[in-house]
C-alpha positions as CSV (number, residue, x, y, z in Angstrom):
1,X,88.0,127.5,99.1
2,X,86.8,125.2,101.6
3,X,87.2,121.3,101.7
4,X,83.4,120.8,100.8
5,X,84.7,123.0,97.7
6,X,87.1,120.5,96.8
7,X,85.2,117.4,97.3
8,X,84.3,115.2,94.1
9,X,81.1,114.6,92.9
10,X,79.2,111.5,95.0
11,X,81.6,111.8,98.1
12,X,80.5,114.2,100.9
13,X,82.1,115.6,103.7
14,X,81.5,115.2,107.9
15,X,80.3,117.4,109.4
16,X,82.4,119.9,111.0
17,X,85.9,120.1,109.5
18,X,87.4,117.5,107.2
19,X,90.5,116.0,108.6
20,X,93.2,115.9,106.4
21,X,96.2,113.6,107.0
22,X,99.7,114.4,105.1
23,X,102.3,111.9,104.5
24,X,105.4,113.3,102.6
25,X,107.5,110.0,101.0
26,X,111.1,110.8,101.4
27,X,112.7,113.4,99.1
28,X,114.6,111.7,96.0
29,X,112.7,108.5,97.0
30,X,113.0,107.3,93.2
31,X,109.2,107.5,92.0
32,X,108.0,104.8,88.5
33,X,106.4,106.5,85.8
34,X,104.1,105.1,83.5
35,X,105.8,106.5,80.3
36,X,109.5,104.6,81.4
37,X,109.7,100.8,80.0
38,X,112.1,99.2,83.3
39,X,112.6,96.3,83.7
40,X,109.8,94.4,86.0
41,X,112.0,93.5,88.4
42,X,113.1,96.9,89.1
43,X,109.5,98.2,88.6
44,X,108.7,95.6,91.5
45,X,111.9,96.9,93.4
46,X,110.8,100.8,93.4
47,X,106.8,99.4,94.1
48,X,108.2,98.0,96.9
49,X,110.2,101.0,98.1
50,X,107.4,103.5,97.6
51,X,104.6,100.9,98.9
52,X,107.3,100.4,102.1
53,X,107.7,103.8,102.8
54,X,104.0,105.0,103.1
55,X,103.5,102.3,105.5
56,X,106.2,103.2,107.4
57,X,105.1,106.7,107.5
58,X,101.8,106.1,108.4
59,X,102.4,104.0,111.6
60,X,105.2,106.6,112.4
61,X,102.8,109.5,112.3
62,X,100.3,107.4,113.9
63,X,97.7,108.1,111.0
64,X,94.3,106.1,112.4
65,X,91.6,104.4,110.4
66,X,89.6,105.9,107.9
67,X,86.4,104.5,107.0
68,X,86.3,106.3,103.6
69,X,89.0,109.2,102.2
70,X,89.9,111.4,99.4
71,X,93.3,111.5,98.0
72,X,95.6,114.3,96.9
73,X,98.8,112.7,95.0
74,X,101.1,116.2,95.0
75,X,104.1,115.7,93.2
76,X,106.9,118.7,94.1
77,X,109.5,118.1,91.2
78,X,113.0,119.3,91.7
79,X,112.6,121.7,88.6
80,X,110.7,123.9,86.5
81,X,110.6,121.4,83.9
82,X,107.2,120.8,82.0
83,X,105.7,117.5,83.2
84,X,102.5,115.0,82.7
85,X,101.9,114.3,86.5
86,X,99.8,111.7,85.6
87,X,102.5,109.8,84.3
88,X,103.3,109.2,88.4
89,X,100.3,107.6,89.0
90,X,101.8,104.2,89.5
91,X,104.2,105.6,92.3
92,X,100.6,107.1,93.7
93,X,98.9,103.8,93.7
94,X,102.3,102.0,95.2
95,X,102.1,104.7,98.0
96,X,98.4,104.0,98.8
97,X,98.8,100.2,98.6
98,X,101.1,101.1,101.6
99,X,98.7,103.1,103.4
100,X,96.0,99.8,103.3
101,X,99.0,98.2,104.5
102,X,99.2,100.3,107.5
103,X,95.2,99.9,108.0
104,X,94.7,103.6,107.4
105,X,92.7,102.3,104.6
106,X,90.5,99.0,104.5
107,X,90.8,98.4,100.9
108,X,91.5,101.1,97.9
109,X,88.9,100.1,96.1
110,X,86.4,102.7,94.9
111,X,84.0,102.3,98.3
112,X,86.7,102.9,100.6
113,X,89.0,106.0,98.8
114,X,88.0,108.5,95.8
115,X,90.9,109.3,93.8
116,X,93.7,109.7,93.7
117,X,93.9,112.8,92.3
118,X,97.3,113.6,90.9
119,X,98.4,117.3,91.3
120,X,101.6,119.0,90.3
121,X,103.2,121.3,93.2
122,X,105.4,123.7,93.7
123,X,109.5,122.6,93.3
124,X,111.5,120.9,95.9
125,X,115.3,120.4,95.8
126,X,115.2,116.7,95.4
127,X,111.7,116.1,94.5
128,X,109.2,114.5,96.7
129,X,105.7,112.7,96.5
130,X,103.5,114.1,99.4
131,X,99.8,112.3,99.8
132,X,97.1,114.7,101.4
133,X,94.4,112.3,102.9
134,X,91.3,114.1,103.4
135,X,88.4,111.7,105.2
136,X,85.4,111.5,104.2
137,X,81.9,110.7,105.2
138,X,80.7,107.2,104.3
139,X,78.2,107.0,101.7
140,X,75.5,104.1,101.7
């Protein structure tokens, strides 16, 4: 399958082989889902952790700018468990606020990023939330 393959509908690729970026939050990192009723104040407190730790990530690895990008939220859980992945998509969209942080991103708004998609992966001892940032070509 090649990345043109996986591409939505509307976005294209460049030409030449997509780049795709991966940025693997910290195993264990605790993640929010959207079917848990928290408290806001420790909803805020794990947005901020996730939101933190992208960024930090990014400038770490030295991600650059990306005019437009696709993103792949994979989540590895730490068991075989059934699971709704979707249910993590507010851990995504914490993560990807800290990758606009980090100016990989200008905005996530639907000009600049398409997705994310959330994707269940294989298991991982402590369970992890791994972004796969694939850039794309800009669109008029």
């Amino acid at each position: 399958m090649t990345a043109a393959d996986q591409t939505p509908a509307g976005a294209s690729v460049p030409a030449g082989p997509a780049r795709t970026l991966t940025v693997e939050l910290p195993a264990g990192l605790p993640l929010i889902n959207a079917n848990r009723r928290i408290h806001w104040m420790r909803r805020a407190e794990l947005t901020r952790a996730l939101r933190t730790a992208a960024y930090l990530l990014a400038i770490k690895a030295d991600i650059p700018h990306l005019n437009r990008a696709h993103i792949v939220a994979e989540y590895r859980p730490p068991d075989r468990r059934r699971r709704d992945v979707h249910n993590l998509f507010p851990s995504a969209k914490a993560a990807i606020d800290g990758l606009v942080d980090a100016h990989v991103l200008h905005d996530d708004s639907d000009r600049y990023l398409v997705g994310p998609d959330m994707r269940i992966g294989d298991v991982e001892k402590s369970g992890r939330l791994v972004l796969h940032i694939t850039e794309l070509e800009v669109t008029p």
